[in-house]
C-alpha positions in Angstrom: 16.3 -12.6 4.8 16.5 -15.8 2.7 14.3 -14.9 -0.8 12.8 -18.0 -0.5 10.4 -16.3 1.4 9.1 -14.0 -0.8 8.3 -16.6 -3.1 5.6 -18.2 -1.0 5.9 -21.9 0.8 2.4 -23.0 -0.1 0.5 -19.6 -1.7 -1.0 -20.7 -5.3 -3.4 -19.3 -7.2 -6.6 -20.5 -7.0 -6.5 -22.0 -4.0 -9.3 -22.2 -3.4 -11.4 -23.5 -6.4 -12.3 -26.9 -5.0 -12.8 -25.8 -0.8 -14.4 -22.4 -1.7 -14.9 -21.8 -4.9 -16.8 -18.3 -5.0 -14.3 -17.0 -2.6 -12.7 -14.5 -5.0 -15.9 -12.9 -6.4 -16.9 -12.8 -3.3 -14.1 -11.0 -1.8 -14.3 -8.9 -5.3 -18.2 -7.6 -5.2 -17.6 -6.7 -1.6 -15.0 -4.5 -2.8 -16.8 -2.9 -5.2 -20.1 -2.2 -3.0 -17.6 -0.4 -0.4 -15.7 1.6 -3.4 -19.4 2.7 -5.2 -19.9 4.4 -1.8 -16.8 5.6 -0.5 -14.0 5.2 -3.5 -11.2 6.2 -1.1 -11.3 3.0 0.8 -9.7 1.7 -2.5 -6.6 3.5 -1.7 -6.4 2.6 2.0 -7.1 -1.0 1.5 -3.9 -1.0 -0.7 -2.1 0.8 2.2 -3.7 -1.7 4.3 -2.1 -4.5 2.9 1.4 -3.2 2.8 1.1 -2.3 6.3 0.2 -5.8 7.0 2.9 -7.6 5.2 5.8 -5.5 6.5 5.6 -6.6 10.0 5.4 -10.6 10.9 4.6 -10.9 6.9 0.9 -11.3 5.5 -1.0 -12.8 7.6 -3.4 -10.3 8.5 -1.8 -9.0 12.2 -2.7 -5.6 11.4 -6.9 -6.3 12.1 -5.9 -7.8 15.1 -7.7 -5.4 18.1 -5.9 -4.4 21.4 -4.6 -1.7 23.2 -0.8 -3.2 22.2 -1.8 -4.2 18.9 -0.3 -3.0 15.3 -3.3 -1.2 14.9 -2.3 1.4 17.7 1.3 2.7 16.2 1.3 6.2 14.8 1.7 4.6 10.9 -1.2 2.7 11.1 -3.4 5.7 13.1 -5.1 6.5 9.6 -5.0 3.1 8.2 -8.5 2.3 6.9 -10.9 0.3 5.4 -11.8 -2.6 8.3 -15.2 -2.4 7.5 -14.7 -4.0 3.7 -12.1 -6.5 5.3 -14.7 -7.5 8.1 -18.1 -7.8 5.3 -16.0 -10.0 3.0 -15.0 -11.9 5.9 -18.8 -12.5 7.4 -20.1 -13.3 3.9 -17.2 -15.7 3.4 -17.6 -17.8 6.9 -21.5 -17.8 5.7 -20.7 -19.9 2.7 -18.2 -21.7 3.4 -17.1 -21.6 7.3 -13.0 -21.5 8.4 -11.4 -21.6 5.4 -10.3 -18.2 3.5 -8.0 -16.6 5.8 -8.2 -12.8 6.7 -4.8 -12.1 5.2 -6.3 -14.0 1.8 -9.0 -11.3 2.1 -6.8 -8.4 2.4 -4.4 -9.4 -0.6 -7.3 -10.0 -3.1 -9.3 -6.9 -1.7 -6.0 -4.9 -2.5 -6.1 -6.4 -6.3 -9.6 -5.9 -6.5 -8.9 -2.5 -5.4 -6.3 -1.6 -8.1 -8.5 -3.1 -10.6 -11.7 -1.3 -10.0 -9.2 2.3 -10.1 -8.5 1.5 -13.9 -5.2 -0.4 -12.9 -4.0 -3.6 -13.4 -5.6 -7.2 -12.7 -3.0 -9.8 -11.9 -3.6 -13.3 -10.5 -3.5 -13.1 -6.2 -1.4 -16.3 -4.9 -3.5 -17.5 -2.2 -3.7 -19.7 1.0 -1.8 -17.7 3.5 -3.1 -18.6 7.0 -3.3 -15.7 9.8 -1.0 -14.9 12.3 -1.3 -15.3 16.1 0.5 -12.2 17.7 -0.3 -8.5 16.9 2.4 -6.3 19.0 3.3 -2.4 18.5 6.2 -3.0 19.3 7.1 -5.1 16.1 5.6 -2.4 13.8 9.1 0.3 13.9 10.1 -1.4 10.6 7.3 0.5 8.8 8.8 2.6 6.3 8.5 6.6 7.2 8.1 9.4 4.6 11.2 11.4 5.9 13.6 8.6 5.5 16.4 8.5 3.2 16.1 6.1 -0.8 18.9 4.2 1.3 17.0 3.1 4.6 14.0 2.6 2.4 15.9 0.5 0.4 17.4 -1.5 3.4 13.8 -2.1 4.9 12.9 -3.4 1.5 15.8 -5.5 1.2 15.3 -7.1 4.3 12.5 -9.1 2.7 14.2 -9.8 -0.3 12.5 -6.6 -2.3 14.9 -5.0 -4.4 15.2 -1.3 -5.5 12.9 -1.9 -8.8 10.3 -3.1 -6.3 11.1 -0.1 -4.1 10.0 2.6 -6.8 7.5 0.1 -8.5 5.3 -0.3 -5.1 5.4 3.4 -4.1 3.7 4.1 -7.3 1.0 3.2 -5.9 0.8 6.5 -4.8 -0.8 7.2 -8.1 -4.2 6.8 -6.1 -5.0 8.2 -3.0 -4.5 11.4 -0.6 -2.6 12.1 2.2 -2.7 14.3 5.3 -1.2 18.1 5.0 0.7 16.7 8.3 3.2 14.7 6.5 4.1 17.4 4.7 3.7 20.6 5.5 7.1 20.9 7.2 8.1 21.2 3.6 6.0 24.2 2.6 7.3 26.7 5.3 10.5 27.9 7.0 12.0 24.7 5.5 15.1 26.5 4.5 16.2 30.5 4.5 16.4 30.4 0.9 13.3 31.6 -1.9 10.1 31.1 -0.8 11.0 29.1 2.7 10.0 25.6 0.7 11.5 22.9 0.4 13.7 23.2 -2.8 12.8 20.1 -4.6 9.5 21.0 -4.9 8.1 22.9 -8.3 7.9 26.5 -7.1 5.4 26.8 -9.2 3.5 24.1 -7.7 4.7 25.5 -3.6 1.6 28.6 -3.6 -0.7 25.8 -4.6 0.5 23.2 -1.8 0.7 26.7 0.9 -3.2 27.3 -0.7 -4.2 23.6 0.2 -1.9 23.2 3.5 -1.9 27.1 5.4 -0.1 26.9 8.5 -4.0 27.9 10.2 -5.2 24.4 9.0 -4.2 22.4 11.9 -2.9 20.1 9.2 -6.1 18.6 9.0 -6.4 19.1 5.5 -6.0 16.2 2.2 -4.0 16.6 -0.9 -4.2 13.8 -3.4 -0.6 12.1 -3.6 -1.2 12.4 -7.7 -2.1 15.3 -8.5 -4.8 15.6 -11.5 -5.5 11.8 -11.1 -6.1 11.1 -7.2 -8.7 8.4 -8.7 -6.8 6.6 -11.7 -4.0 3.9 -11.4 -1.4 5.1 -14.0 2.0 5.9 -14.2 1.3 9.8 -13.8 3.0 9.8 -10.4 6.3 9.4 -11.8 5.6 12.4 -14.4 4.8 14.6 -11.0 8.1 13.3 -9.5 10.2 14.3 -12.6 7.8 17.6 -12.2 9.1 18.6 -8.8 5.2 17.4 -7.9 5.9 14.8 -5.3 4.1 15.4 -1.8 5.7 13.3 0.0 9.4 13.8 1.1 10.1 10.3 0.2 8.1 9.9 -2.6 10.5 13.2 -4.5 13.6 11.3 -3.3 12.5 8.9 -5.6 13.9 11.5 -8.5 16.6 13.3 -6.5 18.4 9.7 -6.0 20.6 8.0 -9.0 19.5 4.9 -8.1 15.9 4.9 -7.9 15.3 8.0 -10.8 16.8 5.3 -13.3 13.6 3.4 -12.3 11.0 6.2 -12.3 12.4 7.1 -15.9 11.5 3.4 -17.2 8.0 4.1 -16.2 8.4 7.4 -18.3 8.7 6.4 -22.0 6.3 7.0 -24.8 2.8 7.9 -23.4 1.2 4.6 -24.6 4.1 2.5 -23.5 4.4 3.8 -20.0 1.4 2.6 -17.9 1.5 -0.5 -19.8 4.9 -0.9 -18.3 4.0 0.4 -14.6 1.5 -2.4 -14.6 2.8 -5.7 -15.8 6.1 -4.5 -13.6 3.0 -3.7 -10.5 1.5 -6.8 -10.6 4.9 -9.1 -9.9 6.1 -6.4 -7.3 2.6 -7.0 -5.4 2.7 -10.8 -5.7 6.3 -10.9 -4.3 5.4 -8.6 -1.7 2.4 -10.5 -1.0 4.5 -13.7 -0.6 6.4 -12.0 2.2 6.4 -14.7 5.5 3.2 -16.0 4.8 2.1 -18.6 6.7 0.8 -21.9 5.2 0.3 -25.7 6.1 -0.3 -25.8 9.9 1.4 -22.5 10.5 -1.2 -19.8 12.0 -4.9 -20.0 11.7 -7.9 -19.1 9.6 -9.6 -16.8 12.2 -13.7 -16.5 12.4 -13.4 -12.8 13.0 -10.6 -11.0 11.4 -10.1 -8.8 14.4 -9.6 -11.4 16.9 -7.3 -14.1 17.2 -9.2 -17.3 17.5 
């Protein structure tokens, strides 16, 4: 896919200071009210807006509802976080009626997000307009959390992210949980050898993951994806993935693999140095991503309701 996509055709920042200029403080205090009460939709909203941009680009096809929808694939079952989408949204057609886009929404909310975790602030391009069609069946190009660095790194590539992107986005694992089902298969009878774990995990750290995760649980249970510092954006992740501490399978393969460990190592220099890198290098990875296929111009639409096309 040409990389002139990920650079935008239209996106700018501050796009809209002259048709709506209270757009991105709006977008920002409804942010905050959700996080003050639930701080967990931070995390998701992040998710959110990768999930969005990875099929038909960012334009917001994700909120779409419908028994066909994106919304209904197994990878976005546990997406979360409408409810701060759809408030921004209502307050935003109040003051200033059809013109910030949905997808707009979801790429500031996600900065906002980061921000209010202790992590970065970077400038959101903006005036992506919202797509039309919503379909399950386009949303197989999600990446998994069993797949191998290399199909990861082709699903990136196919939107002009490169392997530095790759590590750099995945790191925002560094806030957040997950369920004990995507990864429990790696705490029991995952190979005859030691403890039955998966050997690339810490041993040390395997009775604590069986403690959280036992096979009774239904694999209903949460484990924060950074351990020690589920609430702040910081490079920490990367010290658990040189620690044999990733939860995810993917997230680990991040260390076991030549070609993406050279990566996680940058982000591992002197204490001071290294979150300083993670976010300066976070901030451009999210704005390319955010750039994927947007829409601009007369493409799409700027929906009334983010969950219905107009």
């Amino acid at each position: 896919m040409a990389a002139t996509l990920v650079k935008g055709q239209g996106t700018r920042v501050e796009f809209y200071s002259s048709s709506c200029p209270l757009a991105e403080s709006i977008v920002s205090s409804t942010v905050q009210s959700h996080l003050q009460s639930d701080p967990s939709v931070g995390p998701a909203i992040l998710r959110m807006h990768f999930h969005d941009c990875f099929v038909h680009g960012c334009d917001a096809s994700i909120l779409i509802d419908g028994p066909d929808s994106e919304k209904q694939v197994p990878p976005n079952l546990g997406v979360r976080g409408y409810e701060v989408i759809d408030d921004a949204k209502a307050q935003l057609e109040a003051t200033c009626p059809g013109v910030v886009s949905c997808a707009d929404i979801i790429a500031l909310a996600a900065r906002d997000a980061v921000v209010l975790a202790k992590g970065p602030k970077w400038d959101v391009p903006t005036g992506r307009r919202d797509g039309r069609v919503s379909l399950a069946s386009d949303a197989d190009n999600l990446p998994g959390f069993t797949e191998s660095i290399e199909e990861q790194k082709r699903k990136f590539a196919a939107f002009g992210l490169n392997t530095q992107d790759l590590v750099t986005l995945v790191g925002a694992h560094t806030i957040g949980t997950t369920a004990c089902q995507f990864f429990s298969y790696r705490l029991f009878n995952f190979t005859d050898i030691g403890n039955g774990a998966d050997p690339s995990i810490n041993p040390a750290f395997v009775s604590q993951l069986q403690t959280l995760c036992p096979p009774t649980s239904n694999d209903t249970g949460r484990v924060a994806l950074d351990t020690d510092s589920v609430d702040s954006f910081d490079a920490s992740f990367f010290e658990n993935l040189k620690n044999g501490r990733g939860i995810l399978e993917s997230d680990q393969m991040l260390w076991a693999d030549a070609s993406t460990r050279s990566i996680v190592q940058s982000y591992l220099g002197v204490r001071a140095l290294q979150s300083l890198k993670f976010n300066i290098e976070f901030g451009r990875s999210m704005v390319k991503m955010s750039n994927i296929e947007v829409k601009t111009g007369t493409n799409g639409e700027i929906r009334k309701i983010c969950s219905a096309i107009n």
